[in-house]
N, C-alpha and C positions, 0 to 999 in steps of 0.2 A: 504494500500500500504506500503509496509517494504522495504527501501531502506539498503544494503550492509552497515555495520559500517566501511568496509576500503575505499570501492570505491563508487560510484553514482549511480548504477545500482538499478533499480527498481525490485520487486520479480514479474513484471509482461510479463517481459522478458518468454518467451516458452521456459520451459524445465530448466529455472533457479532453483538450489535448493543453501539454507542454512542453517549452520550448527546451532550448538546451541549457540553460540555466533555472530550470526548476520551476517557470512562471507560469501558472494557467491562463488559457486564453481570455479567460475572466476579466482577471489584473490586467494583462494588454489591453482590452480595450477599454479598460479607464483612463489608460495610458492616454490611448487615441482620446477620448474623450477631453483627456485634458489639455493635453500639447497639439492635438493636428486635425483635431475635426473645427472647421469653421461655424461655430455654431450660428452666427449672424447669416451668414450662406445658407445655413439648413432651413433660418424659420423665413428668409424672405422665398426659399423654395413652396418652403409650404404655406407660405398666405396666398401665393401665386397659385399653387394648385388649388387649392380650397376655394377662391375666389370663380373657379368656372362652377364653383359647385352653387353659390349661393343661387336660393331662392325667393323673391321679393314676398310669395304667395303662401310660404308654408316653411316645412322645416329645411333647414343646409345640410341636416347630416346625423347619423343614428350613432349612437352610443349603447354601449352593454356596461350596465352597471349592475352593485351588487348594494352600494352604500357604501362599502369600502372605503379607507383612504383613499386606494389609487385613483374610482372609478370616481368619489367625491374631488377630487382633484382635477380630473378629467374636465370634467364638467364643469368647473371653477375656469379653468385655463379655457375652453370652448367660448362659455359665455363672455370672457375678457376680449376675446379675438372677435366678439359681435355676433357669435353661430347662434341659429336656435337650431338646437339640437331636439329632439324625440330621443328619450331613453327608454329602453329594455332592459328589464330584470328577469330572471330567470329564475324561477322560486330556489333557494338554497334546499338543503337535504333534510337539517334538522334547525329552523329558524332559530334565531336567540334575540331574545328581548333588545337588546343595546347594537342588533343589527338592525331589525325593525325600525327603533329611533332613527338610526341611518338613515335609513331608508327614506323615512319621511324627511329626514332633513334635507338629505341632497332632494328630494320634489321641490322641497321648499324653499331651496335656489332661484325657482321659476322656471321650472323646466317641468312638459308634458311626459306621463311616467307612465308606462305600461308594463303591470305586472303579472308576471305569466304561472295561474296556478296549475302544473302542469297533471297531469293524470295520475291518483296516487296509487295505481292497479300495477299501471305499467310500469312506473319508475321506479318502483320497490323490485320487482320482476329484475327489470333492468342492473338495479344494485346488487339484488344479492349474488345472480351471475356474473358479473364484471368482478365483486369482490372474488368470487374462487375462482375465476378465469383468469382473473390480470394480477390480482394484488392490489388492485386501487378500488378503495370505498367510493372515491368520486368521482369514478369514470366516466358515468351518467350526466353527470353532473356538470363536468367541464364540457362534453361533446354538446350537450342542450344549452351553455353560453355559446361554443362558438356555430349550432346551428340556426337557432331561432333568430338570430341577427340580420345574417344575412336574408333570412328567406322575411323579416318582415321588410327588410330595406326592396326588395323585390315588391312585395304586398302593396306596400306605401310609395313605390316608384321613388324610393329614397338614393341615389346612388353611393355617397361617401357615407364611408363606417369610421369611427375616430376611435382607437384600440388604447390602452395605455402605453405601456413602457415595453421594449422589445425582448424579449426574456432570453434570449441570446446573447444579445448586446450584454445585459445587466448582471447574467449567473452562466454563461459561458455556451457554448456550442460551436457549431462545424462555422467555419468560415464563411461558404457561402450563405448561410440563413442571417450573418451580420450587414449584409450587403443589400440585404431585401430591407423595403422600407412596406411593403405590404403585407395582407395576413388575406388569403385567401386560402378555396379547400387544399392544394398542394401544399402550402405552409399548416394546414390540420392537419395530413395523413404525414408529413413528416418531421414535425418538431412542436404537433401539440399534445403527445403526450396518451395519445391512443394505444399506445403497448400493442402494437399491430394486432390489435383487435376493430374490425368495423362494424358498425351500426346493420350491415348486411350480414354479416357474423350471426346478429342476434335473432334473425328470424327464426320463428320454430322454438324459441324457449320457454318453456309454461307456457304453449298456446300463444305468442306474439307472432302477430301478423305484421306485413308491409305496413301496412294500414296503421298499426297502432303505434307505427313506429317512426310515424310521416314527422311529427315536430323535431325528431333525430337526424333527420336526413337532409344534406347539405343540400340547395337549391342547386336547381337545373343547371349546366354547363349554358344550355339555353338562354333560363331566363338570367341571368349575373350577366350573358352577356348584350343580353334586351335594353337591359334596365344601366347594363353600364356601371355594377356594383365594384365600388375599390376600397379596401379598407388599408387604410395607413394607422405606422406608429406611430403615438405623439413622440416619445421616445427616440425613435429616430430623427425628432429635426430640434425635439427642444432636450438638453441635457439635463437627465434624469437623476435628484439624490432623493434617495429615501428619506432623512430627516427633512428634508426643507418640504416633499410632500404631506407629509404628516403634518409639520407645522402650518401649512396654508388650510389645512382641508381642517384641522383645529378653527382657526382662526374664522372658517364659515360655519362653525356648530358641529363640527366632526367629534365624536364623543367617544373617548377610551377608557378603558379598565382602569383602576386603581390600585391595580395588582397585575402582575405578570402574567399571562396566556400561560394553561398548561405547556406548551413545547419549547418555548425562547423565553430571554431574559426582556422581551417587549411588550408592553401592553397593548400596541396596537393593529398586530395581526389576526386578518380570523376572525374577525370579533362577529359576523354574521352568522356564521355556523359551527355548531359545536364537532360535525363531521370534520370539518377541514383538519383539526390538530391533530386527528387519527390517521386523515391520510397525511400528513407529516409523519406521525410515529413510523407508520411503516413503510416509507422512503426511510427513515432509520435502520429500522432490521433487515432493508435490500440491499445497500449501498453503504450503510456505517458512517450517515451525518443525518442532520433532521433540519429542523428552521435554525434552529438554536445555530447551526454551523451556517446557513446562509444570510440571518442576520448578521453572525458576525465579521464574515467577508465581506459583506457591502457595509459595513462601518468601517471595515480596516482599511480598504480598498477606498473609501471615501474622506480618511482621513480622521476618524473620531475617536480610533481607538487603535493601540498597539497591536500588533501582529500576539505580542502576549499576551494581553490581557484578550484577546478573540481566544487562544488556547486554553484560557483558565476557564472564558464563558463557556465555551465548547464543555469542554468537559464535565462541568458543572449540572448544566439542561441539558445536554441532548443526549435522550434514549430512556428519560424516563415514562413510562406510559402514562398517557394523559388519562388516569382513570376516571373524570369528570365525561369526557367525551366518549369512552367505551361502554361507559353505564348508558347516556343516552343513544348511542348507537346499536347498544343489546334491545334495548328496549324499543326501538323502532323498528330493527326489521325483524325481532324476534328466533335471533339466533342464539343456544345458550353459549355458557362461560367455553365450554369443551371444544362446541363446534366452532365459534370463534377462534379459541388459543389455538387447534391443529390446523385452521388457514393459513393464521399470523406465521407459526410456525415452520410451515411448510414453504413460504418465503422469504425465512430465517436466511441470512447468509452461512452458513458452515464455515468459509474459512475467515470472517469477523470476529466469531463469538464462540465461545468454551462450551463444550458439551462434556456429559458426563460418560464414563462407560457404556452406559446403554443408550448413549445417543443424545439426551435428552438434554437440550439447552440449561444449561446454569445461569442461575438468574439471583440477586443481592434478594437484602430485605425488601429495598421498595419496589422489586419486580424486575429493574433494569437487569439487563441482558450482562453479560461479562465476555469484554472485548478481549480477545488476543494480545498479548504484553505488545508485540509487533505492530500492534493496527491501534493501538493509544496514540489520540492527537498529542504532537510536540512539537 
């Protein structure tokens, strides 16, 4: 296991690479970020583009939000630029009170908000197979943000989508997907995180049909190119720090914990769904980092904190299981403790984590896993 010489990032990160002194692509392009991208260039590109978009009659342009910082952000930075924007939410897994607030606060921005309560037959269907097929609790979840956008931007003859921040750019991937400044269904089937699993996959499970599976499915090659649908990063033209997001989307009623989120040393991730810090945990037990290890590369990498003290937070949160969000997760889709833990388990890393002679993962008092002397962040 080779962790980044500037940040905390482990090389077992998908699709992480490093150069020949130890840097992950990560770190580089904050590099770029800092020293060689024109950012003045990037945002007169994108008023330029934006500007064939406006509309005198209706909205400029769709948004996918959740309440989130980012998505409260978004929508901050839209309305500044003059857009009226229509935003889309996409019901979360397992709502939480102080995401709901969100919710209403970024509407109460002034912006038109449509929220989508989606089927609760199918999408439980949908989750419990995606969680033993893939390993991810939110597989559902994230495929329904990134298809109901597009296809109302179609619906609504909306053409521009305005996404946040490029998650290549910000926590590392293949080169080429930094150089894309759009999100369309080629940037979903390969770098949004579908564990090549497709929505076509799911036909036939518990009885789903095409049919009940149509809010899933990415719009027409047809109609996206009818309608003339483009979705840009903000991220790629306006340079993205997580503190300074937070603090604006604050400063418009953006509302956080007063305590740290089960997974990171942060209060303000996740705060919409109790599911999300689960699927965190178990990007933990796949790959041996969790949030706790990506907040603290985009502070190191952004300058707020020592490469050490990321190794101290590191070790500190990440991997302990968010038992707040596994209790609400048991109890929504009604899997017991057993059938759960041989899921978790069964996408256990092996050579991460200490097993005992008969196999069976070793685990501390508070549940945490027990890493390999070798695969301890340092």
């Amino acid at each position: 296991m080779k962790i980044c010489t500037k940040c905390v990032m482990p090389n077992t990160k998908p699709d992480l690479h490093f150069n020949e002194e130890g840097v992950c692509d990560a770190c580089q392009s904050q590099e770029d970020k800092n020293s060689v991208i024109d950012w003045n260039a990037r945002e007169k590109e994108f008023l330029e583009l934006v500007s064939q978009y406006k509309n005198d009659s209706g909205y400029d342009c769709i948004i996918g939000v959740s309440g989130g910082k980012d998505s409260t952000y978004q929508v901050i930075k839209v309305l500044e630029l003059g857009l009226n924007p229509l935003c889309i939410c996409f019901e979360p897994t397992i709502p939480t009170e102080i995401g709901r607030k969100n919710l209403d606060n970024l509407n109460n921005l002034g912006v038109d908000l449509i929220h989508i309560k989606r089927n609760p037959i199918v999408y439980k269907k949908l989750a419990k197979e995606a969680f033993v097929r893939t390993g991810d609790n939110e597989w559902q979840n994230h495929l329904g943000i990134f298809t109901t956008v597009p296809s109302f931007a179609v619906k609504f003859n909306i053409p521009l989508i305005i996404w946040g921040e490029s998650p290549q750019i910000e926590y590392g991937g293949p080169a080429s997907s930094k150089t894309r400044n759009t999100l369309d269904r080629q940037w979903l089937e390969e770098f949004g995180g579908l564990l090549g699993n497709r929505i076509s996959d799911m036909v036939g499970v518990d009885g789903l049909t095409k049919k009940d599976l149509s809010l899933y499915t990415y719009a027409s090659d047809e109609d996206i190119h009818r309608v003339g649908v483009t979705g840009l990063f903000l991220g790629y033209y306006f340079k993205w720090d997580l503190r300074e997001v937070v603090s604006k989307a604050k400063e418009y009623g953006f509302s956080v914990q007063d305590r740290p989120v089960e997974t990171t040393y942060e209060n303000f991730e996740n705060l919409d769904c109790y599911s999300n810090h689960l699927h965190d945990y178990l990007k933990y037990v796949k790959y041996g980092f969790g949030r706790a290890t990506d907040n603290a590369c985009l502070d190191i990498r952004l300058g707020y904190i020592s490469r050490e003290e990321g190794v101290r937070l590191v070790n500190k949160y990440d991997g302990i299981p968010p038992k707040k969000a596994i209790k609400e997760y048991l109890n929504y889709m009604g899997f017991t403790k057993e059938e759960f833990s041989k899921i978790v388990d069964s996408y256990t890393n092996k050579r991460i984590f200490e097993r005992d002679d008969n196999g069976k993962f070793l685990r501390d008092i508070d549940g945490s896993l027990v890493r390999k002397e070798k695969y301890i962040v340092k």
